[in-house]
N, C-alpha and C positions, 0 to 999 in steps of 0.2 A: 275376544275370548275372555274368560272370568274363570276363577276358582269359588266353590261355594264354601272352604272349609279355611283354617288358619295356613296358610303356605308354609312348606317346607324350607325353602330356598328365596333369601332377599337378596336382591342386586342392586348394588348403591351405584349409584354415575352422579359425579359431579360436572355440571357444562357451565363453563365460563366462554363466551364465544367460539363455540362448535362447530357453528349451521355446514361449512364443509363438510366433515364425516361423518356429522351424527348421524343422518337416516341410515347408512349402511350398520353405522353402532348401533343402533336399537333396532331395528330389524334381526340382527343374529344372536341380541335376545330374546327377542320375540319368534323367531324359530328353532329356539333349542329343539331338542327331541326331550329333554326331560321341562314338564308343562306347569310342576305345584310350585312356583316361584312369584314372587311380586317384584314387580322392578319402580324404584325410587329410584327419580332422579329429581337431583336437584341442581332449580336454573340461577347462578352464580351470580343474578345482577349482569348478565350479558345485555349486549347493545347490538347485537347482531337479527339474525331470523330464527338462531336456539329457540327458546321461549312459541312461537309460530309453531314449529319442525314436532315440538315436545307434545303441544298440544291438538296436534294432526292427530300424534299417535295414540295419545293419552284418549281420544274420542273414538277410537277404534280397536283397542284394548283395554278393560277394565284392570289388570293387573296392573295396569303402572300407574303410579302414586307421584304426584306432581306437587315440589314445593317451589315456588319463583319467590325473589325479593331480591334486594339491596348486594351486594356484592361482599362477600363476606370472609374469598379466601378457601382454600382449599382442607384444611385443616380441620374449621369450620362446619364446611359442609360437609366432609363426614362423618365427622360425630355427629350432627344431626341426622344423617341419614342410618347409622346406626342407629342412634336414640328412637325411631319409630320405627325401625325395623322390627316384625311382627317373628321371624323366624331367627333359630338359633346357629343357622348357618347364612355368612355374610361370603357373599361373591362381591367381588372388585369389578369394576370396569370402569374404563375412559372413555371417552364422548369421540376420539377418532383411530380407536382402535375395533377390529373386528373377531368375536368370539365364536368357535367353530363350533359348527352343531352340537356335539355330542357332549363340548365342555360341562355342565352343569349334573349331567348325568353319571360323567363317571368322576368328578369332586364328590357332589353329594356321595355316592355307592364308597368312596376310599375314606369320605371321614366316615359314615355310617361304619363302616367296618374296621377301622383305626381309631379303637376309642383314645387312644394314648396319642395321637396326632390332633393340635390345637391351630393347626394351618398347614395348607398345603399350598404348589404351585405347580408351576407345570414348565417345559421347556415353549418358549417363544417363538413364533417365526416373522422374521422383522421387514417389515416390507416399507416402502418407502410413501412419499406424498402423491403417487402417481398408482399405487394399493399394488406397485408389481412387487415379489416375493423376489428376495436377497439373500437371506441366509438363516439358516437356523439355528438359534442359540440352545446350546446341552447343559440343562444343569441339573447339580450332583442332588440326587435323588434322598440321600440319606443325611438325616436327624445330625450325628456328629460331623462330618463333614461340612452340613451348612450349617453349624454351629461353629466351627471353628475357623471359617470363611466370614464370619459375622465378629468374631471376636477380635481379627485383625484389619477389621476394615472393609470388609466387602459386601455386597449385598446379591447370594445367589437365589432370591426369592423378588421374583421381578411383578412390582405393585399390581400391575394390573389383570395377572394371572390367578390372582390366591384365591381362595374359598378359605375362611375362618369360624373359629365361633364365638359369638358373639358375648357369652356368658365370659371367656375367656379375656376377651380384647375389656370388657368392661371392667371386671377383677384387676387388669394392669392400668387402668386410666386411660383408656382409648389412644387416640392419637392426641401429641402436646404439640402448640404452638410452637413453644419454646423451638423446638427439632424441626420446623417449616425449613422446605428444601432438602430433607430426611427423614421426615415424618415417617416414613413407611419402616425406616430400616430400623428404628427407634422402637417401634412396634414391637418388631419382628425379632429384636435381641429382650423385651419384657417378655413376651408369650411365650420367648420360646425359653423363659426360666422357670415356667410353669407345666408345661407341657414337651412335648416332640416338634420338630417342624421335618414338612419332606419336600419334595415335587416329585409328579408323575413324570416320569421319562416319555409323554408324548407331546406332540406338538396340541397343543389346545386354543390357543388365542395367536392371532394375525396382531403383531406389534407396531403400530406406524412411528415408525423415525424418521421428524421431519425434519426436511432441508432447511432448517432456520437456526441463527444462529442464538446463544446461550450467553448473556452478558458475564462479562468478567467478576462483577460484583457479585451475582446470583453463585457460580459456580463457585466462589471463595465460599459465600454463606453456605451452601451444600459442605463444603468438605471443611466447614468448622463446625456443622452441627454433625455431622458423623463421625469428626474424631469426640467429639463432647459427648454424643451418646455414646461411642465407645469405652470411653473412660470412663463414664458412668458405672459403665456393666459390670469391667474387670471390680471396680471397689463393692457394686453389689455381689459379685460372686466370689471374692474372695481370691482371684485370678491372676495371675501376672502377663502380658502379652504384647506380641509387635507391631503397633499400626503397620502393615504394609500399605495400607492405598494408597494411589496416588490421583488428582483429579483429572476425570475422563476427559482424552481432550474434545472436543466440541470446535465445532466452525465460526468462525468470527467470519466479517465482512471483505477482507481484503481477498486477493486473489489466489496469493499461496493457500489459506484458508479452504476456500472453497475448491480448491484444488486435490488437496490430499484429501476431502472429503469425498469427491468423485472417485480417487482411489479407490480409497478403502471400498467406497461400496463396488466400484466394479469388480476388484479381487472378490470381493466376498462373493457377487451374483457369479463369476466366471466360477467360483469352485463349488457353486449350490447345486448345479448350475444352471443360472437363468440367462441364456445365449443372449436375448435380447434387451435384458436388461444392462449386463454386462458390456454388450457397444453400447447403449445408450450413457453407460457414465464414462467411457473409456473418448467418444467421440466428445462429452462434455469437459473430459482433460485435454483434451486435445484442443479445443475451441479457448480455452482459458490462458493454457501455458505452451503452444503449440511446437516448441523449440525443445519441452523436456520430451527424452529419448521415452521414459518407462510407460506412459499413456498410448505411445504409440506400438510398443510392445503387448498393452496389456488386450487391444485391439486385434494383431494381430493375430497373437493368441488365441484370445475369442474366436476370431473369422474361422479359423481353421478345424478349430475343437469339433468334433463328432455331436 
């Protein structure tokens, strides 16, 4: 398929060793229902079949825009993908997340009609490395609210959901190195000194949260570069306010680890609820730590539930 005129809507993907989800990620761009959009991606210096997968698709859709080279960092590539973006409206997407049909159509239609909104997002539904659906994340739909979620530390505007514009993001200095491992939320507290920020109270994009774990060092630099941009902000606004976050925990390799990981996602699929998902992490607590009583409860539970 091809557009003959300037596209409406650019979609950036950055793919750094993808080749697992990508076909399903560029596929549910390639079947939005809303069709004036060009989709950039850019191939990260991967060593995997990305780069192969990219240019399958790239030869069977003219809308997508292929840049490969040297590995260059996330940061990086989308400011570059920004910088040749052709349209004033920038869609987010990741290489192993899945974007529901109608996403594109009703971003575009909410900033077109929200001239005072400079970014939007959407609530998430977070599925796992096996693409089964776990639970659905709510967030708060209104400008002050995620501004003052943003000011003490959090981030209710989830990267891979937004639609921005571009005039906007460029006017603040795009994404800074500097904030790698908070790039986004760094963003997303400049744009939103310019403008509104919201989300659509629907579910629009499939979130994969995978089972692997987050090194120790990485997760400190995350939550030194979001307390750094937070303080930033308070001295550019004039502000005073409370760090409250604190750093998400993440799975490491041992077994307790991996354990409470399995929790969390069975609670959360038992009260989505995804019955089958739900044994399936509740039997993975079970297999790990088989002596703790709550795995075998949360099992039970499940089995029985309607």
């Amino acid at each position: 398929m091809s557009i003959d005129h300037k596209p409406l809507v650019s979609v950036v993907m950055a793919v750094f060793n993808g080749g697992s989800y990508l076909p399903e990620a560029i596929e549910s761009i390639l079947n939005q229902t809303y069709k004036e959009f060009e989709f950039i991606i850019i191939n990260d210096g991967s060593t995997d079949d990305s780069e192969k997968i990219i240019n399958h698709y790239k030869n069977t859709d003219s809308r997508i825009r292929v840049i490969s080279r040297e590995n260059k960092g996330l940061v990086n590539s989308l400011n570059e993908g920004i910088a040749i973006a052709q349209s004033e409206f920038i869609a987010r997407m990741d290489a192993d997340d899945v974007s529901l049909p109608e996403r594109l159509s009703i971003q575009y239609d909410f900033l077109s009609k929200s001239k005072e909104v400079v970014c939007v997002g959407s609530d998430p539904i977070i599925i796992d490395d096996d693409g089964d659906e776990i639970t659905r994340l709510f967030t708060p739909p209104d400008n002050d609210r995620i501004q003052e979620l943003l000011l003490s530390g959090h981030c209710p505007l989830e990267h891979p959901t937004v639609m921005f514009r571009k005039s906007i993001a460029n006017s603040a200095g795009n994404y800074r190195k500097e904030f790698e491992m908070a790039e986004d939320y760094d963003l997303w507290l400049r744009i939103g000194e310019i403008g509104k920020l919201a989300n659509i109270s629907l579910p629009l994009l499939k979130y994969r949260y995978l089972n692997t774990s987050i090194s120790a060092k990485n997760q400190t630099r995350q939550g030194l570069a979001t307390r750094k941009s937070c303080e930033e902000a308070w001295i550019r606004r004039g502000v005073i306010r409370v760090y409250t976050a604190t750093n998400e925990w993440r799975q490491s390799d041992d077994i307790t680890s991996k354990y409470q990981f399995s929790m969390k996602f069975g609670w959360w699929a038992h009260k989505y609820p995804n019955k089958s998902a739900a044994i399936k992490y509740a039997k993975r607590a079970i297999r790990l730590i088989p002596w703790r009583i709550d795995g075998w409860k949360l099992l039970l539970l499940t089995l029985i539930k309607n």
